[in-house]
Each structure stands twice: as C-alpha cells, then as structure tokens.
PASE-6714 format. One record per residue (C-alpha): residue in three letters; x, y, z. Coordinates in steps of 0.25 Angstrom, whole numbers, plus 2048, in hexadecimal, padded with zeros to 3 digits. Layout:
<pts>
ALAXYZ ...
</pts>
This chain:
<pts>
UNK7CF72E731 UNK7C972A724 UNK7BC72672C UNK7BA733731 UNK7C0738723 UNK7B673071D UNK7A9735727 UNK7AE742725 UNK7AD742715 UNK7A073B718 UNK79974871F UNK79F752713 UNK79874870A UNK78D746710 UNK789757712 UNK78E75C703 UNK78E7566F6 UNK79C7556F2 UNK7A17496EC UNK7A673C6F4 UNK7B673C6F4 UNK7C07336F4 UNK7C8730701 UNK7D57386FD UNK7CC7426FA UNK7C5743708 UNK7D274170E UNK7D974D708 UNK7CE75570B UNK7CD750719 UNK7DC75671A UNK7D7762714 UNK7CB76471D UNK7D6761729 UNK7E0769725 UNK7D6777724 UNK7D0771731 UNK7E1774739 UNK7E1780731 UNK7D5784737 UNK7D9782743 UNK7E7788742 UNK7E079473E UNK7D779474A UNK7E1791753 UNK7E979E74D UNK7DD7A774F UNK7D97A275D UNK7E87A7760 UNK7E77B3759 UNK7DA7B675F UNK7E07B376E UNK7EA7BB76A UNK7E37C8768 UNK7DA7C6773 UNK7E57C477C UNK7EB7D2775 UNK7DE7D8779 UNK7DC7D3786 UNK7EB7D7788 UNK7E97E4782 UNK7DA7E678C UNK7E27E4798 UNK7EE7EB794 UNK7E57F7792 UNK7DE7F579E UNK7EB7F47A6 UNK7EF8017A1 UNK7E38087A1 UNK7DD8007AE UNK7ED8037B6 UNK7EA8127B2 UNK7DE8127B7 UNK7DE80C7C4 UNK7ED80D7C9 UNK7EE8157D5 UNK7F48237D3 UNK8028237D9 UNK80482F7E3 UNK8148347E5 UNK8158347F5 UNK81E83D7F5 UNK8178487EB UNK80A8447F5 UNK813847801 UNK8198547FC UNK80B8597FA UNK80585A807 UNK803865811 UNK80D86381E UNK80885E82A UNK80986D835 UNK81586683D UNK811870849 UNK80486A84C UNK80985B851 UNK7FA85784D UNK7F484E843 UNK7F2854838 UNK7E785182C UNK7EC85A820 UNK7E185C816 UNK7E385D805 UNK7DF86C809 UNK7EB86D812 UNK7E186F81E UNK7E8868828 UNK7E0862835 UNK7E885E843 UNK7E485384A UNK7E6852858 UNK7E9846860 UNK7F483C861 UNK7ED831859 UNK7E283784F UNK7D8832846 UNK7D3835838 UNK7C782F830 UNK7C3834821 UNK7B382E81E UNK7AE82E811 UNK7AC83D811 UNK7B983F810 UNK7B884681E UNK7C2842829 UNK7BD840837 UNK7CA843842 UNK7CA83C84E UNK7BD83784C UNK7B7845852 UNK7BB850846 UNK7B784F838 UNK7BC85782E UNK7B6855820 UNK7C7856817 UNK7C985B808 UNK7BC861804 UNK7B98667F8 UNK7C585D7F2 UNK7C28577E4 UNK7CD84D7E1 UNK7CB8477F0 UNK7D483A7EB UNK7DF8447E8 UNK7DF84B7F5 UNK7E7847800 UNK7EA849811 UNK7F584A818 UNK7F3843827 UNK80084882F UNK80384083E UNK80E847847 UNK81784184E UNK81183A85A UNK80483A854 UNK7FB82E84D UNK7EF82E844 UNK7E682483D UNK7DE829831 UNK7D382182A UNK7D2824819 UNK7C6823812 UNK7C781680E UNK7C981181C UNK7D780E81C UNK7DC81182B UNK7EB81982A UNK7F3819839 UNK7FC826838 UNK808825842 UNK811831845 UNK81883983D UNK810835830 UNK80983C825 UNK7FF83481D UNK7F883A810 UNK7EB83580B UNK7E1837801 UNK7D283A804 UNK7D08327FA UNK7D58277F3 UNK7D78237E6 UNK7CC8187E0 UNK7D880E7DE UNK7E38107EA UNK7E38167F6 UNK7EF81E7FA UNK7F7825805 UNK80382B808 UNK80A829815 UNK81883081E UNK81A82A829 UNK81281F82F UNK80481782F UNK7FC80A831 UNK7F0809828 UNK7E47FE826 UNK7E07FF818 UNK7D27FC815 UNK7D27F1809 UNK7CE7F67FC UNK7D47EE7F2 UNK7D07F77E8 UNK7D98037EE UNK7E77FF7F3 UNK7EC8077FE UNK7F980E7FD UNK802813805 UNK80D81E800 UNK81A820807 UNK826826803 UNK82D819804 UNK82380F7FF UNK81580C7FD UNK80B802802 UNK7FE7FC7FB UNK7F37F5802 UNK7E47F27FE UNK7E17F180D UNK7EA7ED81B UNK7F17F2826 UNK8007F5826 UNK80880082C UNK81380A823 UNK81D812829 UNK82281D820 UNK829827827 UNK831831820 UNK83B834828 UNK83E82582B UNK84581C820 UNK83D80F824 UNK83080C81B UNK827803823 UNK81A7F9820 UNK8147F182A UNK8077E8825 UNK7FD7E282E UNK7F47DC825 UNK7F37DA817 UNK7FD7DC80D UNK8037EA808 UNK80D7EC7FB UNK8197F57FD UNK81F7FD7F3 UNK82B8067F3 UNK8308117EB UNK8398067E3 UNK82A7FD7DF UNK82F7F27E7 UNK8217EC7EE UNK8217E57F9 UNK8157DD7FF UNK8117DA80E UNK80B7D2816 UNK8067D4825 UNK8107D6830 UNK81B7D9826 UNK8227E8828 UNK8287EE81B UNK8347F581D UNK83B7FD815 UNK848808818 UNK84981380C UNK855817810 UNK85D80980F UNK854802804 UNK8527F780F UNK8447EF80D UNK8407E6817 UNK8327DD81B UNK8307D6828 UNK8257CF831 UNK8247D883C UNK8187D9847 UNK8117E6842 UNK80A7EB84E UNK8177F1850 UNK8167FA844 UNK8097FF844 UNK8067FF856 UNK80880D852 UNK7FB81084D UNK7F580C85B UNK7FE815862 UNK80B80D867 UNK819807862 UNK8187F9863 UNK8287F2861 UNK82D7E5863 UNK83D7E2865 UNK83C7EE85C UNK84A7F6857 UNK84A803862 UNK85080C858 UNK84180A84F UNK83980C85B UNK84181985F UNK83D81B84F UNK83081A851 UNK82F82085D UNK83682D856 UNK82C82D84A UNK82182D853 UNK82583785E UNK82D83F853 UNK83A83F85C UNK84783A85B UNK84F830860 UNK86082F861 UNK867822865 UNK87581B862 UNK87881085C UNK877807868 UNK867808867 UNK8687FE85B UNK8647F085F UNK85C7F3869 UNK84C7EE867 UNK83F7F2870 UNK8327ED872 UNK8267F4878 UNK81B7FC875 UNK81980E875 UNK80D814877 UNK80F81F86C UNK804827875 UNK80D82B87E UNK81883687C UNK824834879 UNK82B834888 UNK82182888D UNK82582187E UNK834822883 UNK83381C890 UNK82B81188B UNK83780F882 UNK84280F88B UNK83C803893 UNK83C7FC887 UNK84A7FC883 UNK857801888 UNK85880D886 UNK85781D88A UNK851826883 UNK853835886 UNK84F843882 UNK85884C87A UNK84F855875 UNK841858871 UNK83F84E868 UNK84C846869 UNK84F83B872 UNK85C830873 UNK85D824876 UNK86681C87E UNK86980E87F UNK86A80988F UNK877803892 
</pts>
C-alpha cells in the first residue's frame, strides 16, 4: 500500500510544482482522494438508476400508449348477432328454393338440390358456374353491407367468399356475410349449420357468430352446428386449431378430431375424440353414423327433411350404424333405416311420422 502511495505521489510531483510531503500528509490525502473517488461512484450509481428509471417510465408509458391507441385502432369491431339477425329481409318460405337475398333486398332463387355460389374480385357472384350476376352495386360502404344466403329444408349449398374461404350450408340454415371484410377480421354470422375451409390469413382471424357461441380461426376446416330451434351447440375440427367462446367468456381451444359440445338449455359442456367424418359426411350428401343414438339420427334426419318424428320411451338405448343417401327422398331414407335398426317407422300425417320399436 505505501509503494503504490508512494509512486502515486511521485506522478503528482513529477507533473506540478507543489511541494514534496511528508508521509502522513500523503496518506491522508490518499484517504481523501479515495473517499471523493466512492462518492463519486455512489453518485453514479444513483444516477444510473434514476436514469433507468425514467427510461423505463418512458418506455412503459410508449407502450402503454401504443396498447391504447394501437388496441383501438386495430381491434375488430364487435357486431351484436342478434341486432344483425333482427336486421335482415325474410327468406319468401313459399318458394322451397335457395335464396341469395341482396343488401337491396332483391332476393334471387336458386334452383337445385345442391347449389353453388362463387364472388371473384368484382364483387359479382357467379350461380352455378353458369349465371353471373354482378350484387350491391353502386354501395359505398361495401364492408358494411351484408347478404343473407337461406337453404330450405332438404336443400344444400356451398358458397365461396371473396377471400376464398369455402362455407358448406346444410338445410334449414341461414348464413349472413359481408361482401366485404374488414382489413383486420373476417366475420360471418350463422343459423343453422355449416363446414367451412378457411383460407389462412393470419393477418384476419375468422369468425364465426352464433347465438350460442363464437368460433375464431386464422385458417382450418371444422364443422359448427347452430340450429335454432335445437339446444345442442356443436363444433367439429378437422384440422388446425379453433378457440371457442361463449356468451359467459369462457374459451376453449381444439385440436383435430375433437367435437365441442355444448347444451344451452342445461349448462352442460362437454369435449371428446370423435371420428368427424360423421359430422360433416353431410356436406357430400349422405348421413354417415356409427353405433350412433337412433333418437340423433331421427334428429337429424328431422332438421334435414323438416319433418317430425314421435317415439316412447323404449326407443332409448338403441344405436345404429349405416349410411343415408340425403339425395333421395324421404320414404327411400326411411326404408333404408328400418333395415338398420328395429324398428317401424309409419305415416301419420303429412309431415309426421312415429316410430315403433319391434318386439
């Protein structure tokens, strides 16, 4: 220590004229010159955290701005279901057609079991890749105008949107869509039933509006069954992965093969691995069921063919397996049945029918 004291006083000598000392003196100005030196560094230790401290304000206050401003600025608008379902023309029930019914409330049947519908870039929409019929001209707010697409019972229809997402309709459903979406989501409004294949754009997530629930998705293939008439809320997913919310916010997430399950009327939520060609064969024309519940298949069977069925109590238990052409009418659907379980199915009336279990 007095070496390196000693060298040090040396150099201060050496580079000024002041005066040699003596060794007390150096040593107490040695504890001077140490003492400033920790104050120093106390004081640069104190304005280092003040400094971080207020960049870290700063940075905190940038990116609470941004949140607020940036979150208004790009969050989706969220559209009531209801007020959008309120809002839109009936479907003319005596025409048993398709029906495509325009912001104008034009409405355009389609004839044909199963019909098609494209929209290119024009905004024109191309019907059963013969008519095309150019919709909603002279609209200005085009993201703000909407169609209503109505499928009777007994009917199917797939529709391709602009974006090139592909929506199966099945009977009984009514799906209302923009000709336009937004810049930052994509949304559509459904009663009743559909299987979509929604191209990817992570950008844009997809939405799905029910009464019950909705689901988001940036691109996949899943089936949702929404009817309105029917307490069961349903999500099939083939691929990808979809988020589920309902009315309550509670989000669930699913993975391929699982089917979402959900019953307004007792609150009951449930998620299994299923096969899901069974819940979406539809879209290709046929019921497809494996040692499924007869009462569901006579339910499906009733959405599709907008009959009714009666049966006791004794039908419960009893599971069938097979596959119904939906192509054929309703008798040829019922005979196809009857070999399938045991069971006898008659006529009542025009559009009721009751079924017995064989003894």
């Amino acid at each position: 220590m007095n070496n390196i004291l000693t060298d040090f006083i040396k150099h201060i000598k050496k580079d000024s004229d002041m005066p040699e000392l003596s060794l007390l003196s150096q040593k107490e100005l040695w504890n001077r010159i140490v003492k400033e030196n920790k104050s120093n560094e106390r004081r640069l230790v104190r304005f280092l955290i003040w400094s971080g401290s207020v960049a870290a304000s700063i940075c905190l206050l940038l990116i609470t701005g941004w949140c607020l401003f940036g979150s208004t600025r790009t969050q989706p608008k969220v559209v009531d279901y209801n007020s959008v379902m309120r809002n839109f023309e009936l479907a003319d029930e005596v025409s048993g057609n398709v029906q495509l019914i325009l912001s104008n409330n034009r409405k355009i049947h389609i004839d044909g079991q199963e019909t098609l519908l494209d929209y290119d870039e024009k905004g024109q929409v191309i019907i059963n890749k013969k008519e095309k019929i150019k919709v909603n001209e002279n609209v200005a707010d085009k993201k703000n105008t909407y169609n209503q697409l109505i499928v009777p019972a007994g009917k199917r229809s797939m529709l391709t949107l602009n974006d090139g997402t592909k929506v199966w309709i099945n009977t009984g459903s009514k799906l209302i869509y923009p000709i336009t979406f937004e810049k930052h989501v994509r949304e559509i409004f459904v009663e009743g039933e559909i299987f979509l294949d929604v191209t990817t754009d992570p950008e844009r997530p997809f939405i799905v509006q029910t009464g019950v629930s909705s689901v988001k998705v940036l691109g996949t293939q899943f089936n949702v069954s929404a009817y309105a008439d029917h307490s069961d809320f349903q999500v099939a997913l083939v691929s990808g992965e979809v988020e589920v919310f309902r009315k309550d916010n509670s989000k669930e997430i699913l993975k391929p093969n699982q089917l979402y399950s959900y019953n307004e009327e007792k609150k009951h939520l449930s998620i299994s691995t299923v096969d899901v060609s069974d819940y979406i064969a539809w879209k290709d024309g046929y019921f497809l069921f494996y040692s499924q519940d007869l009462g569901t298949v006579l339910s499906k069977l009733s959405i599709y063919y907008d009959i009714q069925f009666k049966w006791n109590e004794n039908i419960k238990g009893l599971s069938c397996s097979g596959k119904l052409d939906l192509k054929n009418d309703i008798q040829e659907v019922l005979k196809t049945l009857e070999k399938t379980a045991p069971i006898e199915i008659k006529k009542t009336s025009e559009r009721e029918y009751t079924v017995i279990v064989k003894p």
